[in-house]
C-alpha positions in Angstrom: 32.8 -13.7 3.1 34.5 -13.6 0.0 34.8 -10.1 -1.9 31.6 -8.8 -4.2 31.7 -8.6 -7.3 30.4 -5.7 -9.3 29.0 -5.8 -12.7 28.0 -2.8 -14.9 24.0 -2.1 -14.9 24.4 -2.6 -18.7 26.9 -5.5 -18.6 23.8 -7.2 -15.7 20.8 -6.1 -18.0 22.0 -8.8 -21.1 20.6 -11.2 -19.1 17.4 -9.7 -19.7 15.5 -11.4 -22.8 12.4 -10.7 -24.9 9.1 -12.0 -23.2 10.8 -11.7 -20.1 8.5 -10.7 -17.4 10.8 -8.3 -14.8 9.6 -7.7 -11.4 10.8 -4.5 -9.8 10.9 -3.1 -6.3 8.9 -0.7 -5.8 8.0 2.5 -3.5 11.3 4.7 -3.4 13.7 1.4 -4.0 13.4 1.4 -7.1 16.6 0.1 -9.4 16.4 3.0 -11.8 19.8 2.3 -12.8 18.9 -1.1 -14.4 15.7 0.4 -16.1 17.8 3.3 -17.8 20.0 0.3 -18.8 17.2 -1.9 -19.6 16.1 1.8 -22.4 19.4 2.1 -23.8 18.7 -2.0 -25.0 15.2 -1.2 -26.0 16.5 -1.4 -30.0 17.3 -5.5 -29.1 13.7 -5.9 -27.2 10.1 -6.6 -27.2 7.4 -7.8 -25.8 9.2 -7.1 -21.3 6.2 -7.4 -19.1 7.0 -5.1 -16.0 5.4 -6.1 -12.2 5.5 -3.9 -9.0 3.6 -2.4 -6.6 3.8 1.7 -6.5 6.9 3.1 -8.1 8.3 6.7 -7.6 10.5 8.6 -10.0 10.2 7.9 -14.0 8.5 4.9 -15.2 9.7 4.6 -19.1 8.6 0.7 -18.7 5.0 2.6 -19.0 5.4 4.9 -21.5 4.3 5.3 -25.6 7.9 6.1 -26.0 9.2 2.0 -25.6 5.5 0.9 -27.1 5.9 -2.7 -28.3 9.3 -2.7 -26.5 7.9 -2.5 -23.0 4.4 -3.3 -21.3 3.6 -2.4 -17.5 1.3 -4.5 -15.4 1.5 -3.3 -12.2 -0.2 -4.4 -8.9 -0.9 -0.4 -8.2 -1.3 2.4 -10.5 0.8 5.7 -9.1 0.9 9.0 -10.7 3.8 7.9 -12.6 2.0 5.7 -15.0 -1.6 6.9 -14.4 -2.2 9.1 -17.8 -0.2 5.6 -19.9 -2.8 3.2 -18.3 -5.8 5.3 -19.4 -4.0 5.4 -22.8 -3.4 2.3 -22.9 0.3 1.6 -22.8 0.0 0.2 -19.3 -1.7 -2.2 -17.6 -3.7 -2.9 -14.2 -3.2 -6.0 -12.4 -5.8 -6.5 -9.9 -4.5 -8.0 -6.9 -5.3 -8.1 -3.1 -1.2 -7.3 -1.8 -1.1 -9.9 0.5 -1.9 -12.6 -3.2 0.8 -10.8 -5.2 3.6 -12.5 -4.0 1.2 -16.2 -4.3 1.1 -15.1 -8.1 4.6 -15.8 -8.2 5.5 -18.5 -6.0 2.6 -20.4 -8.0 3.3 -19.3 -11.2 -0.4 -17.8 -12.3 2.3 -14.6 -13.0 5.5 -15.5 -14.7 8.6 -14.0 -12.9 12.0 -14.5 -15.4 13.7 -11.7 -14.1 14.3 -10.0 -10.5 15.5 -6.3 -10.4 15.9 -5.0 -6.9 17.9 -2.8 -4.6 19.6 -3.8 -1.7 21.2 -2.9 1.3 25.4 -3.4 1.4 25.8 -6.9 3.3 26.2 -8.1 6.8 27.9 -11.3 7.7 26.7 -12.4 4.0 23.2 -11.0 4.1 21.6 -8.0 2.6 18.2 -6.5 3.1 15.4 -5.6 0.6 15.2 -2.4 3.1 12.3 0.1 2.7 10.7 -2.2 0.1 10.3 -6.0 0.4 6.6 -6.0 -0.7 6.7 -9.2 -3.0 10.3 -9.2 -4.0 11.1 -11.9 -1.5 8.8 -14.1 -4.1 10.2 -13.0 -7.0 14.2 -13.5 -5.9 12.8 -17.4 -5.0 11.5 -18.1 -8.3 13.1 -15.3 -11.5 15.7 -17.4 -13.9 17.7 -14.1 -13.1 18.3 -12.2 -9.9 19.9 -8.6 -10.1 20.8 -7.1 -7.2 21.8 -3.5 -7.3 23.9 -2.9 -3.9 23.3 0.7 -2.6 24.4 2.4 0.8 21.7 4.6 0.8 19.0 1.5 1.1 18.9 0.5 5.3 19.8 -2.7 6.2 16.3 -3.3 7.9 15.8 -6.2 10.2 13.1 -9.0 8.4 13.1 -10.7 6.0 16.9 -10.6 5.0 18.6 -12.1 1.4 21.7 -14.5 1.4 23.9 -12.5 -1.1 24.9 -15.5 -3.2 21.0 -15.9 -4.3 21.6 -13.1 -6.9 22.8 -13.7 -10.4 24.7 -10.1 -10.4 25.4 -7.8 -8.7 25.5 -3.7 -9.5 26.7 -0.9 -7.4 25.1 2.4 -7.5 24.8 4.9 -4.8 21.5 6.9 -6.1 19.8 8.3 -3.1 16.2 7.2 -2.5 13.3 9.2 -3.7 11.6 10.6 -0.2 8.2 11.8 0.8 7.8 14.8 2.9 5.6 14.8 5.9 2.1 16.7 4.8 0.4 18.5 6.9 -3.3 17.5 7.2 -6.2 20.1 6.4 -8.8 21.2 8.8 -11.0 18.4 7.0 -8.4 15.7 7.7 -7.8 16.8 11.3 -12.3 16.3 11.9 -11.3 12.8 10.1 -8.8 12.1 12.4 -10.3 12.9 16.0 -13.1 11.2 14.5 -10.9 8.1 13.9 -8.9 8.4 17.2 -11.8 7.9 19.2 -12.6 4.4 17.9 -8.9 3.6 19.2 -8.4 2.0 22.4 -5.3 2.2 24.5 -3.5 -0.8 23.7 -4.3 -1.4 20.3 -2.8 -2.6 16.7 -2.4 0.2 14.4 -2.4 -0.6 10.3 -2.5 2.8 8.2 -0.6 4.3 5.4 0.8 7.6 4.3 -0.6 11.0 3.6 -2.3 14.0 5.2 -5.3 12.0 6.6 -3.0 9.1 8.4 -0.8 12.2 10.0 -4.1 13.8 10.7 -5.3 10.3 12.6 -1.5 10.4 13.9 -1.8 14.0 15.4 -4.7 12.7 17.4 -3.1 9.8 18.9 -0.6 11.4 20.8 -2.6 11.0 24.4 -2.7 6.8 23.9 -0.9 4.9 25.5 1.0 1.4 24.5 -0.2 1.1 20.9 1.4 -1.3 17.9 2.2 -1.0 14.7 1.4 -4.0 12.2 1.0 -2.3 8.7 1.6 -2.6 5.4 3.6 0.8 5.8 4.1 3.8 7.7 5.5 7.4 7.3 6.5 9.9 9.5 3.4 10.4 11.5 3.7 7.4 13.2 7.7 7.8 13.4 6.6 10.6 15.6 4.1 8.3 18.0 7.3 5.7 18.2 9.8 8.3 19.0 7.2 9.2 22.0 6.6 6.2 23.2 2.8 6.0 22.0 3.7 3.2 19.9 5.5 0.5 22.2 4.0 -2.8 20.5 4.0 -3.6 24.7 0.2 -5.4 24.1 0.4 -7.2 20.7 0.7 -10.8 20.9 2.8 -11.5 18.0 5.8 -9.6 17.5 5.8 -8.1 20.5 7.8 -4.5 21.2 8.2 -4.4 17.2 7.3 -2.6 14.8 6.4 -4.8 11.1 5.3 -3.7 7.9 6.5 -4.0 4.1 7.4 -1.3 2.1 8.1 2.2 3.2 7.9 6.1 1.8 8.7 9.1 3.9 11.5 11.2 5.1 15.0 10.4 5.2 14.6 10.3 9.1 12.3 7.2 8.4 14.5 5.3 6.4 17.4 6.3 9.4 15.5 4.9 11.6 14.9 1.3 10.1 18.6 1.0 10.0 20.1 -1.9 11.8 17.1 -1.1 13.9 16.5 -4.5 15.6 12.8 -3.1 16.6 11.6 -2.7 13.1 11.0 -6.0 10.6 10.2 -5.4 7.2 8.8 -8.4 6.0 7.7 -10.5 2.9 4.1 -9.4 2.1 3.0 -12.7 2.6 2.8 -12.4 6.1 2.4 -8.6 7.2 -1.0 -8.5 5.2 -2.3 -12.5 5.6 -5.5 -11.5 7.5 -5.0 -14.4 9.9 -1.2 -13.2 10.5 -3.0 -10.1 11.3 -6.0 -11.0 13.5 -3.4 -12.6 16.1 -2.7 -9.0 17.6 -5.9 -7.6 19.5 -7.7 -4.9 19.1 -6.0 -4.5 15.4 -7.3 -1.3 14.2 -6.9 -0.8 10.5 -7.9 2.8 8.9 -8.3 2.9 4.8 -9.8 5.4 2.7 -12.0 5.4 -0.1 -13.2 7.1 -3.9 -16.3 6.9 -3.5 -19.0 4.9 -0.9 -22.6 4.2 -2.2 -26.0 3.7 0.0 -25.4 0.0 1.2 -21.7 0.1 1.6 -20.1 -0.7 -1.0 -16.4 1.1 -1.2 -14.4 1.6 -4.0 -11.4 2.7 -3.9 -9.2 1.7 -6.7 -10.9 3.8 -9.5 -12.7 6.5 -10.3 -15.4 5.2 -12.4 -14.0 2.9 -15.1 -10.6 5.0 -14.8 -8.1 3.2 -12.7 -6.6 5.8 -9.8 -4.4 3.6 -7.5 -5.5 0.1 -6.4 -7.0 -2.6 -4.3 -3.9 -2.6 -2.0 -4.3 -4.3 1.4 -7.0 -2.6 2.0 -9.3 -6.1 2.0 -6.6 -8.0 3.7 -6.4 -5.8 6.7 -10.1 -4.9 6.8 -10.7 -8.8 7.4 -7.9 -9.1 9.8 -8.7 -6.4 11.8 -13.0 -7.8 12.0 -11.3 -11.1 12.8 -9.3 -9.5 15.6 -10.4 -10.0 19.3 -11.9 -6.0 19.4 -10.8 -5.1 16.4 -12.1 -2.3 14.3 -11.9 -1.6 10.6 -12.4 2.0 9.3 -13.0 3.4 5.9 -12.0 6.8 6.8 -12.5 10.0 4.0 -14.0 13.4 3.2 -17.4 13.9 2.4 -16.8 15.6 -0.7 -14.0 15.7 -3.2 -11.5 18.8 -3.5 -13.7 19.6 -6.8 -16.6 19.1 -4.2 -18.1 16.0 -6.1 -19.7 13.7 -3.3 -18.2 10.7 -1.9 -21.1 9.1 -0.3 -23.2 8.6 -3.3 -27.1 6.2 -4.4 -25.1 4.1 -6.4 -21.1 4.1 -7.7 -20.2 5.4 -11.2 -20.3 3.1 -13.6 -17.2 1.1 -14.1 -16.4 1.4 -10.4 -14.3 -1.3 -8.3 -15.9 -2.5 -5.1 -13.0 -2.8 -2.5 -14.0 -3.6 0.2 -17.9 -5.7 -0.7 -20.3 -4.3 1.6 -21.0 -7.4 3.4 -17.2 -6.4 4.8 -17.2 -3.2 5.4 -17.4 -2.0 9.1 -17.0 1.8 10.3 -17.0 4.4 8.1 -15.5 8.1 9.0 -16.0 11.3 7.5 -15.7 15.2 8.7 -19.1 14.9 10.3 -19.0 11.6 11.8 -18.5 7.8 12.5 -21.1 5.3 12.0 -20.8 1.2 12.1 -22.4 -0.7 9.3 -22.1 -3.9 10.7 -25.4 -5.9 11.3 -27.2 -3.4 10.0 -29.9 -3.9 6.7 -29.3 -1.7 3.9 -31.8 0.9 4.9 -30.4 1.5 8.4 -26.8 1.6 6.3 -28.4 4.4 3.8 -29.7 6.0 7.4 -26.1 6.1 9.1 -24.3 7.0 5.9 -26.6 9.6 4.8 -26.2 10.8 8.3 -22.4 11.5 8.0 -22.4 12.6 4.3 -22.0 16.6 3.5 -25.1 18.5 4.9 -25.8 20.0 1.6 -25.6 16.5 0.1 -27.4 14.3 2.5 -31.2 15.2 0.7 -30.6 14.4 -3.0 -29.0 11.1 -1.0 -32.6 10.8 0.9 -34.5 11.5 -2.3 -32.0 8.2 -3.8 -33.0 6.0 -1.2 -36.9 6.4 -1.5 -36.6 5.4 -4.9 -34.8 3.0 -3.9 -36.2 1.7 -0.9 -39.6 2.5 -1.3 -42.5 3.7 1.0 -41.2 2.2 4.7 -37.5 4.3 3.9 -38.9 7.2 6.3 -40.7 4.6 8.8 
């Protein structure tokens, strides 16, 4: 292979022009490099539309600051650019994970520009590492493909890039942003035991990161020969690989391997996808299709949720009409995992908020998104309880779910559903 050749991140980012819509990896891969260069420009700009999934670090594309200059629309809504979508200087785009990458490869979203990080190359190939998400898409289809080469990104098995695609090429050796393991709460732990029981030996594991998936993790550890088919994962289930409890021995596609998308944890994660020939980190296109999904058995798939109302309805993208995160995969995997020979999908959460607001609730604050309709939703976990909505009317869902809400909660909740339901609820 012939030698690279580097450009600077300044020199790569004239390509960029205004109305360009720039898609960015996302997670901790983000090309931060190219966005400070992409600021420094903002004087010769206007009107960049910005795409991604969640980012960590800054997120100037987001920000009052480069108003008029800049405009964010992405597929999540992190912490990062929370407070500027409220404001109004960012954007949502709704959008089921496993349809993000379909918005580019049809064209519903434009994609004129591809910023992403990669791995150094192998025999002419580089990797997307921890985050390929839907940046597989956008390298196929942007006018302009910048590749920022950077040791510190794992050259993870997968979906892998021929290194001529790109249009430039940067070098930057920026470490990536990490996640440290958090310890679950005495809350999470019920959660998880709770959880762990609906887990049979042998089964197809999809959750993400955070206390409550470490707390479902911690529970695990007695199981024998589960999989791993996710959109990510963190260190808790690092842990249930190391130990053999993850062994991928039963799934029926990608057998013995581990699959997911994008990733956000500890340096020891991102070590361990490296030239790791048991992990693939694939185009979101397939780890989240729900029929890709539903090939494994037994697929168990474990979301959470804002808020749950009487007859199952689950947001969990908002908090009222204020956007908080995003639809995600949840949808995908909760209909890949019903589809599943014994699968199981879970809406797992507290009972109450940290400001001790109710989760299970008569009816969701105005404004709310509905996730995951009710006529899809399945189990649903909380510190006192799992109960399965499936085939049930709304007043034996109101039952179950009133059932597992906080104690001191569940008779405002009754009161709701006799207004609701009329003289045969307490029949």
């Amino acid at each position: 292979m012939k030698e690279l050749t580097f450009i600077s991140a300044d020199e790569a980012v004239r390509a960029v022009r205004s109305g360009d819509h720039i898609h960015l990896s996302s997670i901790a891969s983000v090309p931060h490099v190219l966005v400070d260069a992409l600021c420094r420009r903002s004087g010769e700009l206007s009107g960049i539309h910005f795409h991604h999934f969640h980012t960590e670090g800054p997120a100037p594309y987001g920000s009052a600051e480069y108003a008029g200059v800049f405009f964010d629309q992405g597929f999540f809504v992190g912490p990062n650019v929370r407070k500027s979508v409220q404001e109004g200087y960012a954007d949502y785009l709704p959008a089921h994970l496993s349809e993000s990458q379909a918005m580019y490869r049809s064209g519903a979203l434009p994609c004129d520009v591809a910023m992403v990080q990669v791995s150094a190359p192998v025999d002419g190939m580089v990797s997307l590492g921890t985050s390929v998400d839907c940046s597989v898409a956008a390298l196929e289809v942007a006018r302009e493909r910048i590749g920022v080469v950077n040791p510190h990104v794992p050259f993870a098995y997968g979906d892998l890039i021929p290194v001529e695609r790109f249009t430039a090429l940067v070098y930057d050796e920026t470490p990536l942003i990490t996640k440290d393991y958090v310890e679950p709460s005495l809350t999470d732990r019920k959660i998880g035991r709770f959880c762990s029981e609906l887990v049979p030996d042998g089964a197809c594991l999809q959750m993400g990161i955070g206390s409550l998936p470490n707390a479902v993790c911690s529970e695990l550890k007695g199981h024998r020969h589960l999989g791993l088919h996710t959109e990510m994962f963190a260190d808790g289930a690092l842990e249930l690989i190391r130990s053999g409890v993850i062994d991928g021995t039963c799934k029926k596609i990608d057998v013995g391997k581990v699959v997911a998308s994008f990733l956000l944890g500890s340096q020891e994660v991102y070590d361990f996808i490296d030239r790791n020939p048991d992990v693939l980190m694939r185009d979101i296109a397939y780890t989240n299709d729900p029929w890709t999904i539903a090939q494994n058995p037994a697929v168990i798939s474990i979301n959470s949720a804002t808020e749950i109302d009487l007859t199952g309805q689950v947001c969990a993208d908002s908090i009222g009409s204020r956007i908080y995160s995003g639809t995600g995969g949840q949808l995908d995997f909760v209909r890949g995992a019903k589809m599943s020979r014994g699968g199981k999908a879970i809406i797992a959460m507290a009972s109450r908020t940290a400001k001790l607001t109710p989760k299970i609730v008569p009816v969701l604050k105005p404004g709310a998104g509905v996730v995951t309709p009710r006529a899809d939703v399945q189990w649903v976990v909380t510190e006192f309880g799992a109960v399965n909505l499936y085939g049930k009317s709304l007043q034996e869902r109101a039952r179950l779910l009133i059932s597992i809400a906080h104690p001191d909660d569940r008779e405002a909740l009754d009161r709701a559903a006799f207004e609701r339901f009329g003289p045969h609820w307490n029949n």
